[in-house]
Backbone as a chain_set.jsonl record, in Angstrom:
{"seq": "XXXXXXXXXXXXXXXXXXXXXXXXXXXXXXXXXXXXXXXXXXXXXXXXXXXXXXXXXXXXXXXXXXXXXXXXXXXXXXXXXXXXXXXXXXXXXXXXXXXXXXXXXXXXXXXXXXXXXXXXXXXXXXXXXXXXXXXXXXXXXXXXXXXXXXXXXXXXXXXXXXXXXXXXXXXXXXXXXXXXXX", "coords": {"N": [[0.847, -1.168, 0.0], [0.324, 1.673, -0.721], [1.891, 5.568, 0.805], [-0.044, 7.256, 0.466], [-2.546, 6.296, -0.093], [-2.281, 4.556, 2.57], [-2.933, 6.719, 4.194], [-5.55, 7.857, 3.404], [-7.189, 5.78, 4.493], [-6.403, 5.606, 6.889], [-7.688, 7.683, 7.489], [-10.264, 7.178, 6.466], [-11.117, 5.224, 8.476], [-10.681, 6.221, 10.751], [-12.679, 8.214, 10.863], [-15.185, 5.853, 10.707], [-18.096, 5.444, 12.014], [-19.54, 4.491, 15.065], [-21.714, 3.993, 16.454], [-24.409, 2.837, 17.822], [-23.567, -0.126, 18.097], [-22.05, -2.601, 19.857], [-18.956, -2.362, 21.968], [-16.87, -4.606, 21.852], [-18.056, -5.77, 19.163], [-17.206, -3.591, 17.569], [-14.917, -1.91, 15.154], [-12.364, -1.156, 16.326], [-11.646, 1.849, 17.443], [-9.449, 4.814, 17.598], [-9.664, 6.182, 20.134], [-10.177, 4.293, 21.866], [-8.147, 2.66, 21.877], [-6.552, 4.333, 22.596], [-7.343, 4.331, 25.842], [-6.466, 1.713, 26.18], [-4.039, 1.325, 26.008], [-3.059, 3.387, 27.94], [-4.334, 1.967, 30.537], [-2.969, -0.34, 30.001], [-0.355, 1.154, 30.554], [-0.691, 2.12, 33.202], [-0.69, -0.28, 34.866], [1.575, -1.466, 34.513], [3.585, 0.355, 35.621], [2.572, 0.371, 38.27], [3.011, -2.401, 38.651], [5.776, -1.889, 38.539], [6.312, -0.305, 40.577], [6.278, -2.02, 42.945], [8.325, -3.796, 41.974], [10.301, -1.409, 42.778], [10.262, -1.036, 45.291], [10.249, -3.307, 46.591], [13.494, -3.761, 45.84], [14.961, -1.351, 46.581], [14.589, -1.722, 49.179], [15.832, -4.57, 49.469], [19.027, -3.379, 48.71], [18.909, -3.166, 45.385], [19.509, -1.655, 42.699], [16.685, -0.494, 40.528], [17.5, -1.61, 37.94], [18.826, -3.853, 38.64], [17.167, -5.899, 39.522], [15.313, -6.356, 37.978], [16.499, -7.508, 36.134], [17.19, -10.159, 37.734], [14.405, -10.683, 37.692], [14.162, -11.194, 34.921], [15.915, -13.606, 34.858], [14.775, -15.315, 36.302], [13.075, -16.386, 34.88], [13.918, -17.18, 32.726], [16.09, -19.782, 31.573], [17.951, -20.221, 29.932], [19.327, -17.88, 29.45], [21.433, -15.636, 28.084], [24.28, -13.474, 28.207], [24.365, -11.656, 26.292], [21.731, -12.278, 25.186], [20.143, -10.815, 27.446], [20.723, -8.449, 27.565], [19.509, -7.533, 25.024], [16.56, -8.167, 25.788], [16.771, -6.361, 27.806], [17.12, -3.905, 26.183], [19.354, -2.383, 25.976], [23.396, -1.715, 26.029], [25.649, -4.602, 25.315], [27.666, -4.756, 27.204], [26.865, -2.854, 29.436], [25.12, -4.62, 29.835], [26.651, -6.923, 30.834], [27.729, -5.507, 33.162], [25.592, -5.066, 34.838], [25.704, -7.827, 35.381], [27.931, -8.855, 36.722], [28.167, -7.318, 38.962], [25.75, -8.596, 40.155], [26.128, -11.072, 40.589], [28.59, -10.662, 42.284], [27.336, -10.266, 44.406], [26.598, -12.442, 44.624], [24.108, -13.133, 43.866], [23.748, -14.392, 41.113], [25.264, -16.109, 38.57], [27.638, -17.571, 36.791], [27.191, -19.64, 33.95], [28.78, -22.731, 32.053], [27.598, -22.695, 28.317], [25.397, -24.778, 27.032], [25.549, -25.752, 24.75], [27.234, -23.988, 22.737], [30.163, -23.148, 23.135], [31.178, -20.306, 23.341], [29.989, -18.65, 24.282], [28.381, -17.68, 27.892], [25.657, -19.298, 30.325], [23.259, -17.149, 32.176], [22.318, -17.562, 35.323], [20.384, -17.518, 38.103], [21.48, -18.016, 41.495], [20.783, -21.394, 43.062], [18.065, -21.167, 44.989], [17.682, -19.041, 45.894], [16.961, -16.764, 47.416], [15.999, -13.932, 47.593], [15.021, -13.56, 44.858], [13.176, -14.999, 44.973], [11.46, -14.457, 47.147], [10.869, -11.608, 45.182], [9.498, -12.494, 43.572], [7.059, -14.084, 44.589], [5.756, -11.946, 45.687], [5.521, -9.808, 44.005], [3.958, -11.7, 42.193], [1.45, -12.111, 43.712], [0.742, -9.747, 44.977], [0.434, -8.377, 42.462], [-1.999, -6.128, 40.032], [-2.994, -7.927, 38.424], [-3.613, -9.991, 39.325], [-5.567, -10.091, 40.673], [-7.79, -10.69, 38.901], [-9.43, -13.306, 38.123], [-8.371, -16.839, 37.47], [-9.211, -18.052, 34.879], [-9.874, -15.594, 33.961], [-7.05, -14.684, 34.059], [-5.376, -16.59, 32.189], [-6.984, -15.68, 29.641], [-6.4, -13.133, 28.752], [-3.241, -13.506, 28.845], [-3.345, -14.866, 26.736], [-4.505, -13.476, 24.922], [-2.261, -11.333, 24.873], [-0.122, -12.249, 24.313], [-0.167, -12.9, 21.495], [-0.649, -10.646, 20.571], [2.02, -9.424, 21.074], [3.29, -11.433, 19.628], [2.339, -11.341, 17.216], [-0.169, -12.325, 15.4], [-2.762, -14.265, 16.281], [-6.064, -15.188, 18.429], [-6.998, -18.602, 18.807], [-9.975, -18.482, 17.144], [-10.855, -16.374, 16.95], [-12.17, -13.268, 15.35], [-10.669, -11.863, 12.135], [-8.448, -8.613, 12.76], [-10.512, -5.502, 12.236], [-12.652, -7.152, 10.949], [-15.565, -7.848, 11.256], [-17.747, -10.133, 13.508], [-20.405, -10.267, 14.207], [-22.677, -10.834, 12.449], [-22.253, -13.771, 12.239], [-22.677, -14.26, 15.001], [-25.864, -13.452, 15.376], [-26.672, -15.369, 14.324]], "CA": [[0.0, 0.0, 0.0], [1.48, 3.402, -0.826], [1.381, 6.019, 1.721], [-1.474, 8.03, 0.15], [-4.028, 4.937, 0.348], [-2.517, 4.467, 4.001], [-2.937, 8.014, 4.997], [-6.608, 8.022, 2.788], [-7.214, 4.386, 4.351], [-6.102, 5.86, 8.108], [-8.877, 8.479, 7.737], [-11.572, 6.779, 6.751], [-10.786, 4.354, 9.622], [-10.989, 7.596, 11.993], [-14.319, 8.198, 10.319], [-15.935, 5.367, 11.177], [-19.172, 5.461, 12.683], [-19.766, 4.048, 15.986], [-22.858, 4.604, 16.86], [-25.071, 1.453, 17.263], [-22.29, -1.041, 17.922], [-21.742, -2.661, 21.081], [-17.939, -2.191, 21.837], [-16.758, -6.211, 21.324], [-17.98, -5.992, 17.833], [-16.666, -2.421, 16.915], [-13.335, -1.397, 15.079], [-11.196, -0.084, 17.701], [-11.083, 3.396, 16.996], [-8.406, 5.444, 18.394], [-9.949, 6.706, 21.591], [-10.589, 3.398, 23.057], [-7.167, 2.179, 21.595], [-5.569, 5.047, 24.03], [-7.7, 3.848, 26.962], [-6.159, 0.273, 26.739], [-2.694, 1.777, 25.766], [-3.11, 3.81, 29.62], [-4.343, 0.811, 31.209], [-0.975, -1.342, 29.654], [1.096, 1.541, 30.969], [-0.903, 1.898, 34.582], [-0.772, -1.934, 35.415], [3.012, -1.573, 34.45], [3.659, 1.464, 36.744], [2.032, -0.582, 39.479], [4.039, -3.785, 39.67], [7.385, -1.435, 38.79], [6.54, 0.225, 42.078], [6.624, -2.903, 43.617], [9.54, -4.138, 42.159], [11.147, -0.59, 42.854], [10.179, -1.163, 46.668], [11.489, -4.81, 46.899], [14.602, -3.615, 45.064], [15.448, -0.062, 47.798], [14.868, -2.815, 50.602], [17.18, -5.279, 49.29], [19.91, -2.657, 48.217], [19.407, -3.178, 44.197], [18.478, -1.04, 41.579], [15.573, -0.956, 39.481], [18.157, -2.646, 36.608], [18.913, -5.016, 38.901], [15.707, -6.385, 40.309], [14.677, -6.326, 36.456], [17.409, -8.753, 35.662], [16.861, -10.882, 38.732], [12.778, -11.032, 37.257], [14.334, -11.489, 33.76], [16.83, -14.466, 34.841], [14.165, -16.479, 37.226], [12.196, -16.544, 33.542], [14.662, -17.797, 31.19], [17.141, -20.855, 32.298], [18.944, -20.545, 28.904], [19.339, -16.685, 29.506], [22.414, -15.107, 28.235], [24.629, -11.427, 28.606], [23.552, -10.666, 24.813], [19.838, -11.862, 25.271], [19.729, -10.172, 28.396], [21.204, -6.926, 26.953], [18.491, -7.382, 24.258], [15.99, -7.824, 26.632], [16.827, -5.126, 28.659], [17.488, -2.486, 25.601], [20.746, -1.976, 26.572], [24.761, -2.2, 25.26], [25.812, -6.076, 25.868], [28.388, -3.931, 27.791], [25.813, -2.539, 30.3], [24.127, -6.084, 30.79], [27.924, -7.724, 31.463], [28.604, -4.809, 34.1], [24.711, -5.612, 35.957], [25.419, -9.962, 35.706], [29.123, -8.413, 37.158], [27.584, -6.716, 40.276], [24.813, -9.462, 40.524], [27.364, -12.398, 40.952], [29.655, -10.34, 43.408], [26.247, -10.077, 45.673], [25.391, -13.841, 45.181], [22.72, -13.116, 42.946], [23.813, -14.606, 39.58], [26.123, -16.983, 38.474], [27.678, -17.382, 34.865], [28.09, -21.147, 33.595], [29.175, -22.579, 30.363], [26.759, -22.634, 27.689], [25.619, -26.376, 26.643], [26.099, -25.681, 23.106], [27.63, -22.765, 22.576], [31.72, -22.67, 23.996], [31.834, -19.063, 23.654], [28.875, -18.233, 25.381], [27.714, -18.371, 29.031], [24.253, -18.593, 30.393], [23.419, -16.407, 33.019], [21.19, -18.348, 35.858], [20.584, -16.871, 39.754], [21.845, -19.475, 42.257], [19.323, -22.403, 43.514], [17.518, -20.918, 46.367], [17.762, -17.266, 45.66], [15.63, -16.014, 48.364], [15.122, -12.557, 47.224], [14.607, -13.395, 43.878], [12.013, -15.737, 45.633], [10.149, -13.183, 47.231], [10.04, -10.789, 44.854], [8.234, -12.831, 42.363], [6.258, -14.117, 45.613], [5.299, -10.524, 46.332], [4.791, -9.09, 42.985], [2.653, -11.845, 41.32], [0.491, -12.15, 44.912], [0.104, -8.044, 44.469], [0.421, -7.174, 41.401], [-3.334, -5.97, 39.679], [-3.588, -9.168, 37.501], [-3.643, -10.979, 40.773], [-7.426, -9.483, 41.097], [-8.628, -11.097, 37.98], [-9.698, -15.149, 38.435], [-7.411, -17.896, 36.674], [-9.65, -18.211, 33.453], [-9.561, -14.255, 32.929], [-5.724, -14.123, 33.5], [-5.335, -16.963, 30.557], [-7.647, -15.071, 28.251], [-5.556, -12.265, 28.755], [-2.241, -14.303, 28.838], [-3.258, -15.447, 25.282], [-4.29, -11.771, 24.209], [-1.091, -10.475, 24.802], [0.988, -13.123, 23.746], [-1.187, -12.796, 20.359], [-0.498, -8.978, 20.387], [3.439, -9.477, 21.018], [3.778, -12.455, 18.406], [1.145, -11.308, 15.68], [-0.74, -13.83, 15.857], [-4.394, -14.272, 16.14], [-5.755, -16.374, 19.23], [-8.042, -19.302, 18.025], [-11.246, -18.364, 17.358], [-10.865, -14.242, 16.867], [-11.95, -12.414, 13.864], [-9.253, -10.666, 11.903], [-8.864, -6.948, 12.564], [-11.454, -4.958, 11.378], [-13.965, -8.246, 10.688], [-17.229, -7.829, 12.396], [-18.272, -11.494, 13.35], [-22.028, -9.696, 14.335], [-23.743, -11.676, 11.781], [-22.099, -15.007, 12.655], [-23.428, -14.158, 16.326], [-27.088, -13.748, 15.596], [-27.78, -16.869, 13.099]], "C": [[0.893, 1.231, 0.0], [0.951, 4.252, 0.161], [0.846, 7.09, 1.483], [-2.53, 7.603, 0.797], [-3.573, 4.752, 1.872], [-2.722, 5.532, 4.481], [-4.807, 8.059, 4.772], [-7.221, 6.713, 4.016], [-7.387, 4.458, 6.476], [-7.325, 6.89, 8.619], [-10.108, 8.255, 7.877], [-11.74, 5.469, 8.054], [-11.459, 5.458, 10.754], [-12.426, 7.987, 12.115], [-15.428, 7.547, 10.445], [-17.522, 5.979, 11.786], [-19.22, 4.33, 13.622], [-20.946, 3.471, 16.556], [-23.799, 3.128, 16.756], [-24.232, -0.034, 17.899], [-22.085, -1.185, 19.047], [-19.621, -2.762, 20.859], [-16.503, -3.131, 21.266], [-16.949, -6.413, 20.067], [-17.791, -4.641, 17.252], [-15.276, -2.517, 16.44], [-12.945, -1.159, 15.479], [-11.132, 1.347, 16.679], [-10.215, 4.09, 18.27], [-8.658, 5.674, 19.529], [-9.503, 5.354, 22.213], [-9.033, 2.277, 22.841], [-6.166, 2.961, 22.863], [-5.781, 3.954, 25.245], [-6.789, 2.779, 27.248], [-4.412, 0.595, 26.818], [-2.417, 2.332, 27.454], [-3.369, 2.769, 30.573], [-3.385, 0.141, 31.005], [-0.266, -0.887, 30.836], [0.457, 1.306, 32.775], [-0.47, 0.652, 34.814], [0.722, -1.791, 35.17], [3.426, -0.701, 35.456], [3.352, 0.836, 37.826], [2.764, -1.859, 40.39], [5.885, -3.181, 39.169], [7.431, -1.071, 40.136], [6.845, -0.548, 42.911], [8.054, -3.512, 43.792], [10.41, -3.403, 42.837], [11.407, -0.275, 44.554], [10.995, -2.444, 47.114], [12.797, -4.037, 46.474], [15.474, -2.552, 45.959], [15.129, -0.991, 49.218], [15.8, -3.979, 50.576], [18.864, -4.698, 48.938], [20.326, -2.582, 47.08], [18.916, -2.314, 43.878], [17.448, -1.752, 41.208], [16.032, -2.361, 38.535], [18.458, -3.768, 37.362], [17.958, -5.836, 39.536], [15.149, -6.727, 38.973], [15.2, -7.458, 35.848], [17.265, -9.899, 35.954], [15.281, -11.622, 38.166], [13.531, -12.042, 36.207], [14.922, -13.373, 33.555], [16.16, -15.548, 35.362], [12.928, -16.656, 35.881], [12.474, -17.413, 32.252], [16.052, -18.563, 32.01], [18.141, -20.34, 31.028], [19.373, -18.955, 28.496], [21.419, -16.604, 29.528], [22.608, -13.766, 28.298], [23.696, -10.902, 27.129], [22.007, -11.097, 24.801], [19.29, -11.045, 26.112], [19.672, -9.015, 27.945], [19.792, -6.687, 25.814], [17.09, -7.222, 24.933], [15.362, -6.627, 27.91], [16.83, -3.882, 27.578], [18.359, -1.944, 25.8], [21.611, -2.145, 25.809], [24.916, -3.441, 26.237], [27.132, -5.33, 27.166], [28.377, -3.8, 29.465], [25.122, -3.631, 30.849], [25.351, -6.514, 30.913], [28.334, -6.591, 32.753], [26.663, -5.056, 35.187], [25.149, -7.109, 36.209], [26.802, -9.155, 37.076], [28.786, -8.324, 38.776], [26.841, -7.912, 40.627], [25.58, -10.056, 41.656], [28.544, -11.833, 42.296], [28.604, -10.315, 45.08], [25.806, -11.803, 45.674], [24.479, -14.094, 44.892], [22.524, -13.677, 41.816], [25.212, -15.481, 39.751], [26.129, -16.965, 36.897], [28.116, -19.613, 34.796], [28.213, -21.61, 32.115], [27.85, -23.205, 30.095], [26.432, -24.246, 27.338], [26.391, -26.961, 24.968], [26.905, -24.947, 22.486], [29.213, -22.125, 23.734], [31.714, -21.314, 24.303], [31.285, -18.362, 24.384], [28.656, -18.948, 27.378], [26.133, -18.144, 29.721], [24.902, -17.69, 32.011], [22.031, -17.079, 34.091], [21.364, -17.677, 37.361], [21.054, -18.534, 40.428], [20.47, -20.544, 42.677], [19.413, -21.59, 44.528], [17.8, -19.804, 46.812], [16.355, -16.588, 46.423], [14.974, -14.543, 48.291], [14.529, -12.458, 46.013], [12.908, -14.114, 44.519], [11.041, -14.622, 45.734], [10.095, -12.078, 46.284], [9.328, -11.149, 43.957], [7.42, -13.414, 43.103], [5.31, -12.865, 45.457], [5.061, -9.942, 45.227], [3.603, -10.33, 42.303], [1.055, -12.174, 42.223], [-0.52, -10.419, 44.544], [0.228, -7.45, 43.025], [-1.409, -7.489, 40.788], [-3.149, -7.188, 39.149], [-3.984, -10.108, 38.094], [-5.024, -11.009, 41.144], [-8.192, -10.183, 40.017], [-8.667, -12.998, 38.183], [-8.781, -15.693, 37.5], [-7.832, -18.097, 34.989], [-9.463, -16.849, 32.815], [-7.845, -13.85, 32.808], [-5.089, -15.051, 32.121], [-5.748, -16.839, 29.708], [-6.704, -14.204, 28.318], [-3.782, -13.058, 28.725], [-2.156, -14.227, 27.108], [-3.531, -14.355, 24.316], [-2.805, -11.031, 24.099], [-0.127, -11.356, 23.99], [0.746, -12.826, 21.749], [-0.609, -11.274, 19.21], [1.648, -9.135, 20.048], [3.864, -10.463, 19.81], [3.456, -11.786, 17.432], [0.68, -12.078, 14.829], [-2.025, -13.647, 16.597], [-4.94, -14.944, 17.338], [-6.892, -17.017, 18.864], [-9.476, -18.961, 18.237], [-11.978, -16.673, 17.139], [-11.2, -13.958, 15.736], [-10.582, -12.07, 13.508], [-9.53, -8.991, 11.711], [-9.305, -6.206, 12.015], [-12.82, -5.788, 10.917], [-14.686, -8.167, 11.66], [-17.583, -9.356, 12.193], [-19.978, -11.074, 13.748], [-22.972, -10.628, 13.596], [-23.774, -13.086, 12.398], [-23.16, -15.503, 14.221], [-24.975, -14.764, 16.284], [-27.741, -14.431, 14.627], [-27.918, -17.491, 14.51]], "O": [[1.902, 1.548, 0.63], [-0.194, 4.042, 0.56], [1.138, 8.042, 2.207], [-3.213, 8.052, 1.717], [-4.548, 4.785, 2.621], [-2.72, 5.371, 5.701], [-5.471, 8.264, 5.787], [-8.177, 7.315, 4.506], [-8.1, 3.752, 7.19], [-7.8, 6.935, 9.753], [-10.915, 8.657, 8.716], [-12.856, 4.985, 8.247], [-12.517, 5.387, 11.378], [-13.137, 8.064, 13.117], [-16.528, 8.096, 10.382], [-17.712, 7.194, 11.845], [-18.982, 3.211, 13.169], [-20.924, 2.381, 17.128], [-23.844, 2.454, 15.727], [-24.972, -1.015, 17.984], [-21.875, -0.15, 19.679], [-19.083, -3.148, 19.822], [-15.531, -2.744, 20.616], [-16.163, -7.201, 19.541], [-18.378, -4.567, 16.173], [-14.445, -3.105, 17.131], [-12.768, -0.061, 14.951], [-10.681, 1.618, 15.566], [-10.321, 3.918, 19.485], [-7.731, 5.342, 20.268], [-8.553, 5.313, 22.995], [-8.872, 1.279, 23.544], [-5.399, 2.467, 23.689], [-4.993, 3.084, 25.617], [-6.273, 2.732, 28.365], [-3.689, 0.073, 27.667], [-1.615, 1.707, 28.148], [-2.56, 2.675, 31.497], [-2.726, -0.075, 32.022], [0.237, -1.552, 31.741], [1.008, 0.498, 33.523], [0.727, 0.794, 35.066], [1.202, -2.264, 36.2], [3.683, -1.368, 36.458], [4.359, 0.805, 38.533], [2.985, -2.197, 41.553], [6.917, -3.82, 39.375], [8.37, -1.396, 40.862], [7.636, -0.171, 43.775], [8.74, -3.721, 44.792], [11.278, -3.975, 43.497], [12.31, 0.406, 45.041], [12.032, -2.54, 47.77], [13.072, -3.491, 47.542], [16.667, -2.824, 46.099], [15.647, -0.641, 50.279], [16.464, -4.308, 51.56], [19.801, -5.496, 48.913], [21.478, -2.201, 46.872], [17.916, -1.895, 44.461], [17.175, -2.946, 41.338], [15.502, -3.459, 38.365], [18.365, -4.826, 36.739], [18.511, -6.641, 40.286], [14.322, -7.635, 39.053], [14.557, -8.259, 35.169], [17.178, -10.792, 35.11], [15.057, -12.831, 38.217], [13.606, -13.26, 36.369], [14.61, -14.161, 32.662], [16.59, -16.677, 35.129], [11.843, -17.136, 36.21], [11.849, -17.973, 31.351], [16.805, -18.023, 32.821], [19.275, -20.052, 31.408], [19.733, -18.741, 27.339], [22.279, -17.067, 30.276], [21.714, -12.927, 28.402], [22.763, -10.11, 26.99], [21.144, -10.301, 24.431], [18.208, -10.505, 25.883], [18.579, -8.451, 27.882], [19.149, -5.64, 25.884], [16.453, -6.201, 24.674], [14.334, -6.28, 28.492], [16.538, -2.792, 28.071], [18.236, -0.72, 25.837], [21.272, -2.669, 24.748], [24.563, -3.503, 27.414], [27.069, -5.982, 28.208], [29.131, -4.206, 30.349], [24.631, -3.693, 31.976], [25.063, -6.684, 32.098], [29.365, -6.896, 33.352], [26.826, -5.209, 36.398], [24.906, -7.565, 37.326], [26.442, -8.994, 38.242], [29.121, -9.157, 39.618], [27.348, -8.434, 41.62], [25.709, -9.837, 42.861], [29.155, -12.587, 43.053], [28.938, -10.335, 46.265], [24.987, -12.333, 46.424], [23.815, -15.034, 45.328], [21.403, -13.648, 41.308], [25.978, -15.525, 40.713], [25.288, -16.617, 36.068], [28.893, -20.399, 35.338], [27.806, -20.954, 31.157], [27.139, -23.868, 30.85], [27.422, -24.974, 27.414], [27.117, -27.802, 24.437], [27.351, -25.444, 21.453], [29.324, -21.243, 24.586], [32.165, -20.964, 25.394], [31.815, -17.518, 25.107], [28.744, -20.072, 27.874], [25.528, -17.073, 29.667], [25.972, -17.575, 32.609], [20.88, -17.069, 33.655], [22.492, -17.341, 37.724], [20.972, -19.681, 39.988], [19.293, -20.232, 42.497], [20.483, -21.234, 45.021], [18.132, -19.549, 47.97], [15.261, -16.144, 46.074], [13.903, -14.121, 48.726], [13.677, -11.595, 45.799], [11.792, -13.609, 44.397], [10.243, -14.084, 44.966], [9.11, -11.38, 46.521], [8.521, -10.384, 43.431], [6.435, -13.543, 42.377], [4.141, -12.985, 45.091], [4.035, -9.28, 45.388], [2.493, -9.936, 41.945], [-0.05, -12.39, 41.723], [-1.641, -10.1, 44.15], [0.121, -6.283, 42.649], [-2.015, -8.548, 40.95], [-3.198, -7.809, 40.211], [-4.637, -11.029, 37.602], [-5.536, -11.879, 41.849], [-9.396, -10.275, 40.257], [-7.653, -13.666, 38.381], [-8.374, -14.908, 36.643], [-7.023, -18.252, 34.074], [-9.078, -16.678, 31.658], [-7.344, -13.102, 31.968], [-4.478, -14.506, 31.202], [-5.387, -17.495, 28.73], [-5.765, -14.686, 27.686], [-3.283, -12.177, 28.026], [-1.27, -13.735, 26.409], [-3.011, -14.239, 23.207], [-2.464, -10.253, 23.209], [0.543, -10.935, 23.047], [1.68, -12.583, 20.984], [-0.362, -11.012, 18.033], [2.27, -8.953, 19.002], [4.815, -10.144, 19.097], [4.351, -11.556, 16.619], [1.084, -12.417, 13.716], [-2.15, -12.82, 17.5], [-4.016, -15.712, 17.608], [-7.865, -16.323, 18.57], [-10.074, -19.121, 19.301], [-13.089, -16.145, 17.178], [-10.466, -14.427, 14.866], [-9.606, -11.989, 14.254], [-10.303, -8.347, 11.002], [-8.666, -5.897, 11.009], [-13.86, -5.219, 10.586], [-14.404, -8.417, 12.832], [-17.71, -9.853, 11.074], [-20.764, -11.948, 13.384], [-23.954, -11.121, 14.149], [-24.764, -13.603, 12.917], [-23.914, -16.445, 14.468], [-25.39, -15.825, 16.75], [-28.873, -14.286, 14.166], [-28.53, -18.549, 14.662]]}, "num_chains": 1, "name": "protein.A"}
């Protein structure tokens, strides 16, 4: 598409009509695209605070409490995925594992496959990493929603981050409305 027809294409999108349409079978139009965009960031803001509280009571940073999450997530976690992970220079993630490991927090071991590489794994029985994924996934908001709505949502996001559909969804912009009321 040339970026006429997407600009032409972006408007009449904007244009829509609403009106009528329960919200489940509407186009997302921009407004309600913010809303969920503010809700993302709130609910993120929320369990950073947490982390950022665990993290000034244990004596880490943010970056390192982030790492600590990152590392009790991924067994096969290395400096350059981490660094990728984090948005960082591989540099910057070899000078947090650095600090980790001098606190007892991290450990480097050789890679299984990969000589030149090492993963990056916390020790067995990492008690702060413990509690803070104790303590954030106890409090954090998602914690409020029942087990079936956090794996609808689980599979929404995952969906959203892949791009990737989750079974059973229209495709963006398809009104299933009719399908509904046969």
């Amino acid at each position: 598409m040339e970026p006429a027809d997407r600009g032409a294409a972006a408007k009449q999108y904007m244009e829509m009509p609403m009106i009528g349409l329960p919200m489940y079978h509407a186009v997302w139009i921009p407004e309600a695209l913010e809303e969920l965009i503010d809700s993302l960031c709130a609910i993120r803001t929320q369990v950073h605070a947490q982390l950022k509280g665990l993290a000034r009571d244990a004596g880490l940073t943010d970056a390192q409490t982030d790492v600590l999450w990152r590392l009790s997530r991924d067994p096969d976690m290395t400096a350059r995925r981490l660094a990728g992970r984090l948005q960082c220079d591989a540099s910057t993630a070899t000078a947090m594992i650095d600090r980790l490991e001098k606190r007892g927090l991290a450990r480097r071991v050789p890679h299984p496959t990969d000589r030149r590489a090492k993963l990056i794994q916390p020790p067995e029985g990492c008690t702060l990493r413990d509690r803070a994924i104790q303590y954030t996934t106890e409090h954090s908001p998602l914690a409020r929603l029942d087990r079936e709505s956090r794996l609808s949502l689980h599979a929404l996001l995952h969906a959203v981050l892949d791009g990737t559909r989750p079974t059973g969804q229209p495709a963006p912009g398809q009104d299933n409305h009719e399908e509904e009321q046969q």
